[in-house]
Each structure stands twice: as structure tokens, then as C-alpha cells.
C-alpha positions as CSV (number, residue, x, y, z in Angstrom):
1,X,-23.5,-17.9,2.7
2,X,-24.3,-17.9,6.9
3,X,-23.8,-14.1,8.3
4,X,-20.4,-14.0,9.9
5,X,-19.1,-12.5,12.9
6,X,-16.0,-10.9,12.3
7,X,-16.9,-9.2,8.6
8,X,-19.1,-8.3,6.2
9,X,-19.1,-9.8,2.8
10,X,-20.7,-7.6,0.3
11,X,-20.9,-8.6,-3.4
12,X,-21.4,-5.6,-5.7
13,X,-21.3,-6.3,-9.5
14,X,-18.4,-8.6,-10.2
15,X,-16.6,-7.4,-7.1
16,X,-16.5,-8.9,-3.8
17,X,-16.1,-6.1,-0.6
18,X,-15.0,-8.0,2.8
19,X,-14.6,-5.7,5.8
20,X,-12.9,-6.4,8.7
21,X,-15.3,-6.1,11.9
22,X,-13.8,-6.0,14.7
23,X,-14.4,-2.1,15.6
24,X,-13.9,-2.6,19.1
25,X,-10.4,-4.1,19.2
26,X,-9.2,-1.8,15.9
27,X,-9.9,-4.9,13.7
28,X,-7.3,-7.1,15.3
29,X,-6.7,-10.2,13.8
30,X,-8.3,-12.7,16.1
31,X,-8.6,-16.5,15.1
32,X,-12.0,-15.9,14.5
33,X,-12.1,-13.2,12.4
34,X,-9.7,-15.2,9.9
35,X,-11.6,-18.1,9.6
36,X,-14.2,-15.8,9.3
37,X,-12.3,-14.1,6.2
38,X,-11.4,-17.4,5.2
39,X,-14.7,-18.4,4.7
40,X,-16.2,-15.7,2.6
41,X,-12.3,-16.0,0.5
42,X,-13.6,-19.4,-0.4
43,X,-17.4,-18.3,-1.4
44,X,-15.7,-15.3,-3.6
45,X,-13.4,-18.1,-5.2
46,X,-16.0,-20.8,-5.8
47,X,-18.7,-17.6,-7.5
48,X,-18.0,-17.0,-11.2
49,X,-19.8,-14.1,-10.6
50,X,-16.8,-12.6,-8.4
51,X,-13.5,-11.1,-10.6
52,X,-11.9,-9.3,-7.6
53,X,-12.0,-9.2,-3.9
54,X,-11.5,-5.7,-1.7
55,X,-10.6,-5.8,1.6
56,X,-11.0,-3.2,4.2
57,X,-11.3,-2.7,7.5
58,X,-12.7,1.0,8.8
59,X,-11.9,4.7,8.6
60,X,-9.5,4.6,12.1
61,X,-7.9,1.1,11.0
62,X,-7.7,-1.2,8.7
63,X,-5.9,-3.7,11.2
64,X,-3.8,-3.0,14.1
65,X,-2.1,-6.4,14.5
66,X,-2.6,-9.4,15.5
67,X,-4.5,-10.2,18.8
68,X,-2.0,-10.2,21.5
69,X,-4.7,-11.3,24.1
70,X,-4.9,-14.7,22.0
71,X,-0.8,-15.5,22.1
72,X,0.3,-13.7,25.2
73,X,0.2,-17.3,27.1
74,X,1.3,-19.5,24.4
75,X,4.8,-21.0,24.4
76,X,7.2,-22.4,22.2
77,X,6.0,-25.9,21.6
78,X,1.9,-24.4,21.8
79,X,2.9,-22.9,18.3
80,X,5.1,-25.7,16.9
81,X,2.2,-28.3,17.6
82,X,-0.4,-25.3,16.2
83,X,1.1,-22.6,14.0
84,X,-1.7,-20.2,14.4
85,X,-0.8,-18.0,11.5
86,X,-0.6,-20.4,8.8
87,X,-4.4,-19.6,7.8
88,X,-3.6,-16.0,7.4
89,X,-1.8,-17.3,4.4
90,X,-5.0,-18.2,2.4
91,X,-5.1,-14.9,1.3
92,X,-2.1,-15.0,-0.7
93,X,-2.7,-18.0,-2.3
94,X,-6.3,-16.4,-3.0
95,X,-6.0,-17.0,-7.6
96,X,-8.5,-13.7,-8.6
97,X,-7.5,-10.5,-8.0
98,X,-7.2,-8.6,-4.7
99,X,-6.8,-4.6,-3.7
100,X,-6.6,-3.7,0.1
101,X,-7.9,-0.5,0.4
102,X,-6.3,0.8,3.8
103,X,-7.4,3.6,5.9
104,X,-5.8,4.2,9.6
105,X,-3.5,1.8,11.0
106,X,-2.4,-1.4,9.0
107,X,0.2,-2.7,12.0
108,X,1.8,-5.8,12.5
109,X,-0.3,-8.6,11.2
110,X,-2.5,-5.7,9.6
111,X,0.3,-4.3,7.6
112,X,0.8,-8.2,6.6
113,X,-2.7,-9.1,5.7
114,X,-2.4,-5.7,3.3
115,X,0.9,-7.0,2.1
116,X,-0.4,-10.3,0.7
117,X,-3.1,-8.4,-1.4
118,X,-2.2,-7.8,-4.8
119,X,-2.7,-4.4,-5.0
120,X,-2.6,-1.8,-2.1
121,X,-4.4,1.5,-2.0
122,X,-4.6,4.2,0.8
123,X,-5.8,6.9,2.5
124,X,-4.2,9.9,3.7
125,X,-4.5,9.2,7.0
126,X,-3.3,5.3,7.1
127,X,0.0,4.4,8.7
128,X,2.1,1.2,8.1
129,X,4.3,-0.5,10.6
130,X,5.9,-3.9,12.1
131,X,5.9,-3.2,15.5
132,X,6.4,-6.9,16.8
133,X,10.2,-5.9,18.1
134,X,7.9,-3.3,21.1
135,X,6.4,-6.8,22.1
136,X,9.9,-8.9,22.3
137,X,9.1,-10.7,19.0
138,X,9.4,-10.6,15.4
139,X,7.0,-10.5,12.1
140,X,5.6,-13.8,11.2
141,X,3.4,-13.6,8.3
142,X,5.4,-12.1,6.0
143,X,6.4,-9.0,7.9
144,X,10.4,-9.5,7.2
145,X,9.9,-11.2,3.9
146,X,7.0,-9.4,2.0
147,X,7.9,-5.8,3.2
148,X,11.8,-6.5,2.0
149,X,10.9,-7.2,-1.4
150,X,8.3,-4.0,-1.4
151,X,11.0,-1.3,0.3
152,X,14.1,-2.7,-0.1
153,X,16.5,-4.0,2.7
154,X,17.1,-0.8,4.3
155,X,14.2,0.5,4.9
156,X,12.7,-3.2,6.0
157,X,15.3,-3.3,8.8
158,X,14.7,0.2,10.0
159,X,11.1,-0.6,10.3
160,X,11.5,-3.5,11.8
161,X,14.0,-3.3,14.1
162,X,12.4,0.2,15.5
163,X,9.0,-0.7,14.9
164,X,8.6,3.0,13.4
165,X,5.1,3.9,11.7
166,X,5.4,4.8,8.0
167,X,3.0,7.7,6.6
168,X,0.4,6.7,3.9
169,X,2.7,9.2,1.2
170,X,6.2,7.9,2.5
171,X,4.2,4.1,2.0
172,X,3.9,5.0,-2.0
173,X,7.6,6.6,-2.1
174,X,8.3,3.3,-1.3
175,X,6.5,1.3,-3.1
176,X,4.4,-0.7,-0.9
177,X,1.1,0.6,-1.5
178,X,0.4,2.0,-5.3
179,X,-2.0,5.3,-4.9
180,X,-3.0,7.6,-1.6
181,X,-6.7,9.4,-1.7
182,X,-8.6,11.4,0.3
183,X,-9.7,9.5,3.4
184,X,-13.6,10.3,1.8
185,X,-13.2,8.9,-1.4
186,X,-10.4,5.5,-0.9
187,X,-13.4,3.4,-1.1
188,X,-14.8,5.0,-3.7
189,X,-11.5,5.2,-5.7
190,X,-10.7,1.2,-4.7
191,X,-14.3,-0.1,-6.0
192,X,-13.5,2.3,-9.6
193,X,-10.1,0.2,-9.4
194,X,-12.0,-3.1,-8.9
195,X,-14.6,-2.2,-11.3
196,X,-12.0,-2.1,-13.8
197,X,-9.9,-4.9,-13.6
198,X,-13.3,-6.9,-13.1
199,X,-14.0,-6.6,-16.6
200,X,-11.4,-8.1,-17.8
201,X,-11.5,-11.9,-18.6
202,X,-10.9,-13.5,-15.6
203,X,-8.9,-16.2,-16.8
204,X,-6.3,-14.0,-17.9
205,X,-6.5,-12.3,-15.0
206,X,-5.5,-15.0,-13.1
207,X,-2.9,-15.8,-15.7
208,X,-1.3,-12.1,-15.4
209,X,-1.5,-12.4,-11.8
210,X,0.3,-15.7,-11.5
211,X,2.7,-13.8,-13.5
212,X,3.5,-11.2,-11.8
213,X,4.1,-13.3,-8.2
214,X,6.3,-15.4,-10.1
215,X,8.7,-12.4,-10.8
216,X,9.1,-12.7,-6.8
217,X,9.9,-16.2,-6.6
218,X,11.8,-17.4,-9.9
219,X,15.5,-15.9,-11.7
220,X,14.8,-13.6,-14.6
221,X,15.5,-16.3,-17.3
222,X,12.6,-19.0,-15.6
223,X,10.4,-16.0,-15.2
224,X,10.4,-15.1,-18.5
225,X,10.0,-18.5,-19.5
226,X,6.5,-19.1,-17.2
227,X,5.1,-15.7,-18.4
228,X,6.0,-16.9,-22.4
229,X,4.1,-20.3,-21.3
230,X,1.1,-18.8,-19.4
231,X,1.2,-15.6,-23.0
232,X,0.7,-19.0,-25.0
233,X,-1.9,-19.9,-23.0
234,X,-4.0,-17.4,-23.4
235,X,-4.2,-18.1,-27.2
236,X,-6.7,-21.5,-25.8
237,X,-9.0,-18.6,-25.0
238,X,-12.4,-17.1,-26.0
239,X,-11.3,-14.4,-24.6
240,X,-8.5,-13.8,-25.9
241,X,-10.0,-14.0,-29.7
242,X,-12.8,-11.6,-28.9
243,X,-10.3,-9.0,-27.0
244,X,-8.2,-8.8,-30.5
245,X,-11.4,-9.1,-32.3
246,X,-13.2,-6.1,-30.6
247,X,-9.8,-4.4,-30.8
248,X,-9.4,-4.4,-34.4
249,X,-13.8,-4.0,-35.1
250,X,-12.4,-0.3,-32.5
251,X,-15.5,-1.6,-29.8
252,X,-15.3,-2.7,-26.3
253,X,-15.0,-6.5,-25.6
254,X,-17.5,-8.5,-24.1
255,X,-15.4,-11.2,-22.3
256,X,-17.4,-14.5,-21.1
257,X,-14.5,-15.7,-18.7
258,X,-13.4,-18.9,-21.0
């Protein structure tokens, strides 16, 4: 894979690590930098080598928003002839496995890109926020949707209607992200995380994951029905007869990802 501009792509063990690079500008989410994310998205789906994805950006922010430079002069019909933000969504239709691990600020289209990872861990000293309404807009990639269904209504609208900051400890009151470290130790604590669910078979990781989204989008009754379907499924697998086999022989299972 070409060196990219806007990240680095680091693959250690079964676990891919992209960083956001854009030190200068607090990571802000340029066009650039998410083609550039979407490239190296696509090279972590394609290797059967990669389980799970990280993401980060650095120790001051993970991503403060999107880059207002790049939209200040666009107009109404600019984005309904280009809707600009409709690649930031490859991330959530990314199938393996993905943690953010946040540290500093994850604003506006940052607290969005963290949003559509499955998984979000953080340091002590990260703050969330949708702080489109200071700029005379609104969220647009998820911002009024995602963070509703993570903090309930209330708190959604009080965030996004003040554009308030959250703390990284109010964040996992919430909800919205699942563990806080020590700013020294979140990467280390979100590669043990990685490490761990990368051993699992990655078929039924992809499985459980499709699972659990699904509990967003269908009624209890057809949710329950797709996770019976995609349990069934499982019983096609490899996998799945060496995980019960290694269970029962009390050894660890060696999983070969079919």
C-alpha cells in the first residue's frame, strides 16, 4: 500500500492502527484525509491478516471537526450536486471490527467519525461535542442520529443545541464511549482490547457485529429473528466446531477464520 498523506496505517499482529495526521489543523477532517482513511479502510478489509481496525488521532485530539476552510464558500446546490460527507460513511459500513481510541477533542465531525466505530475508548483528558449550532449549522454525519441513540434524547438536544463539550467520564455515564484510561496508557489499553477480540474467528465476528447494529435499526421481534438466523449460521463454521471442541478438550481455540 502507497504512503499516505493524511495517516498512518500501521498493521500490528492481526490489528490494523490508522492515525489521523493532520497535527497542524487538530486532525480536521479534510477531503483528503478521508479518502486517505478510506483507502487504507479498504486495504484492512481486503487483508485476511487484519481482525480489527483502531483509529486514533493524537494525544491533544483525536478530531476537532470537520474542515470549515473546505465548506465555508459552498452553497446549497454545491452540496446537493456533491454531498461531501457521504464518504465519511465508509467507516460505518466498514464489516470487521472497529475501536476509536480517543484522546483530546473528538468535535463535530470528530465526535462523528468516533461515533461510527464500534467500540469507543478514552482518555481522561478527551472531550466530546457537536458544536455545528456555534457555526449557524447542524450535525451531518450522524451527529443528531448516532449520538441520540448513544445518550438518549435529552441529553442529544442539550448538546446539540448548545454545542456544550462533554468530559471523557460524563461520555461513559452516558454511554457513548465504553471505558476511560489514563491519557499514558489508552493506546496501550485499546491495542489489549484489539488484541482480544482479534482472536476470535473473524467470521463470527462479523456475524456478532452485524448483530448488534441491527438492534439499532430493526423492532425487537425482526431483531431477534436476524440474530437467530446469523446464531444458525455460525453452525456452517470451522470455527464454530473447534471453539466448542477446544471448550469441552478445557484448551484455547485455534480459529482459522472459516
Amino acid at each position: 500500500m502507497k504512503k499516505l498523506d493524511n495517516i498512518i496505517y500501521e498493521k500490528i499482529k492481526k490489528v490494523g492502527v490508522i492515525t489521523l495526521n493532520r497535527p497542524k489543523y487538530l486532525n480536521a477532517l479534510c477531503d483528503a484525509l478521508i479518502r486517505d482513511l478510506n483507502e487504507a479502510l479498504d486495504d484492512a478489509e481486503k487483508d485476511d491478516n487484519i481482525n480489527v481496525v483502531v483509529l486514533k488521532g493524537s494525544e491533544k485530539s483525536f478530531a476537532a471537526g470537520a474542515d470549515i476552510s473546505e465548506m465555508n464558500n459552498k452553497d446549497f446546490v454545491d452540496l446537493l450536486k456533491r454531498d461531501f460527507i457521504m464518504p465519511w460513511e465508509r467507516l460505518s459500513k466498514f464489516k470487521k471490527p472497529t475501536i476509536a481510541a480517543v484522546s483530546g477533542y473528538a468535535l463535530g465531525g470528530g465526535c462523528e467519525i468516533a461515533m461510527m466505530c464500534d467500540i469507543i475508548v478514552a482518555a481522561e483528558n478527551s472531550r466530546f461535542g457537536q458544536p455545528e449550532i456555534n457555526l449557524g449549522t447542524i450535525p451531518a454525519a450522524g451527529g443528531t442520529q448516532r449520538l441520540t441513540r448513544s445518550v438518549g434524547k435529552s441529553k442529544a438536544m442539550e448538546m446539540v443545541l448548545s454545542g456544550n463539550m462533554i468530559t471523557a467520564h460524563e461520555a461513559k455515564e452516558l454511554g457513548l464511549v465504553s471505558s476511560v484510561f489514563p491519557t499514558e496508557i489508552l493506546i496501550n489499553k485499546a491495542l489489549e482490547l484489539a488484541n482480544n477480540i482479534a482472536s476470535k474467528s473473524l467470521p463470527v465476528l462479523i456475524m456478532a457485529k452485524e448483530a448488534v447494529n441491527r438492534a439499532y435499526q430493526l423492532s425487537l421481534e425482526e431483531g431477534m429473528k436476524s440474530e437467530r438466523r446469523l446464531f444458525q449460521s455460525t453452525f456452517s463454521l470451522s470455527d464454530r466446531k473447534e471453539g466448542m471442541k477446544a471448550f469441552l478438550e478445557k484448551r484455547k481455540a485455534k480459529f482459522i477464520n472459516k
